[in-house]
C-alpha positions, 0 to 999 in steps of 0.5 A: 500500500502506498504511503501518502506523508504529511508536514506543515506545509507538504504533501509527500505522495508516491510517484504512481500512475496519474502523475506522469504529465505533472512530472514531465512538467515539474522536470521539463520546468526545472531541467536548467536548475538542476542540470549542474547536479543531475546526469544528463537526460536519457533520450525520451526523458519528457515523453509520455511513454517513459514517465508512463513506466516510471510511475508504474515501475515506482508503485511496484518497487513501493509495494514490493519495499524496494525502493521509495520515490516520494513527490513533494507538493505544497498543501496549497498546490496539492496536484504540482509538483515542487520536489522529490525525495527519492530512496532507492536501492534498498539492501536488506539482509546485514545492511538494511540501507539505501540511497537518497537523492532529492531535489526542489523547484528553483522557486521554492528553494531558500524556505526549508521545504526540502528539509522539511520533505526529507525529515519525514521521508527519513522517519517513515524510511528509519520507523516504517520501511525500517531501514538502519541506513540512509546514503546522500552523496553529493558534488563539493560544489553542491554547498546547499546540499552539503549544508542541507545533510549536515543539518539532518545529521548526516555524516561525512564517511569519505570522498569518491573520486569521479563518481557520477558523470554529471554536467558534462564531467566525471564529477567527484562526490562527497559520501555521507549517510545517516543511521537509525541510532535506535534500529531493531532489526525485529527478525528482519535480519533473517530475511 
C-alpha cells in the first residue's frame, strides 16, 4: 500500500500512475536548475511513454519495499509538483540501507521545504520501511546540499573520486549517510 506523508506545509505522495504529465512538467520546468547536479537526460526523458513506466515501475518497487520515490507538493498546490525525495536501492539482509537523492523547484528553494520533505521521508524510511541506513552523496560544489545533510545529521564517511558523470564531467562526490541510532532489526535480519 502506498504511503501518502504529511508536514506543515507538504504533501509527500508516491510517484504512481496519474502523475506522469505533472512530472514531465515539474522536470521539463526545472531541467536548467538542476542540470549542474543531475546526469544528463536519457533520450525520451519528457515523453509520455517513459514517465508512463516510471510511475508504474515506482508503485511496484513501493509495494514490493524496494525502493521509495516520494513527490513533494505544497498543501496549497496539492496536484504540482515542487520536489522529490527519492530512496532507492534498498539492501536488506546485514545492511538494511539505501540511497537518497532529492531535489526542489528553483522557486521554492531558500524556505526549508526540502528539509522539511526529507525529515519525514527519513522517519517513515528509519520507523516504517525500517531501514538502519540512509546514503546522500553529493558534488563539493553542491554547498546547499552539503549544508542541507549536515543539518539532518548526516555524516561525512569519505570522498569518491569521479563518481557520477554529471554536467558534462566525471564529477567527484562527497559520501555521507545517516543511521537509525535506535534500529531493531525485529527478525528482519533473517530475511
Amino acid at each position: 500500500m502506498l504511503t501518502v506523508l504529511e508536514t506543515e506545509r507538504l504533501i509527500l505522495k508516491p510517484l504512481a500512475p496519474g502523475m506522469e504529465r505533472a512530472m514531465i512538467e515539474y522536470q521539463q520546468a526545472n531541467e536548467a536548475h538542476f542540470s549542474p547536479w543531475n546526469p544528463p537526460p536519457v533520450p525520451g526523458e519528457y515523453s509520455l511513454e517513459r514517465w508512463t513506466a516510471q510511475c508504474a515501475q515506482s508503485a511496484a518497487d513501493f509495494d514490493a519495499g524496494r525502493g521509495y520515490r516520494f513527490i513533494v507538493f505544497g498543501r496549497e498546490t496539492p496536484h504540482e509538483p515542487i520536489g522529490v525525495a527519492n530512496y532507492s536501492q534498498v539492501s536488506r539482509g546485514p545492511f538494511q540501507a539505501c540511497f537518497l537523492g532529492y531535489q526542489i523547484a528553483s522557486d521554492r528553494e531558500g524556505k526549508g521545504l526540502m528539509r522539511e520533505a526529507l525529515v519525514a521521508g527519513n522517519r517513515f524510511i528509519f520507523e516504517t520501511a525500517r531501514l538502519h541506513r540512509i546514503h546522500a552523496n553529493y558534488v563539493p560544489a553542491n554547498i546547499r546540499s552539503g549544508r542541507l545533510l549536515a543539518r539532518l545529521g548526516f555524516t561525512i564517511e569519505g570522498y569518491a573520486k569521479e563518481y557520477l558523470f554529471i554536467d558534462g564531467a566525471w564529477q567527484d562526490h562527497v559520501l555521507t549517510s545517516l543511521t537509525h541510532r535506535r534500529f531493531d532489526s525485529g527478525g528482519l535480519m533473517r530475511k
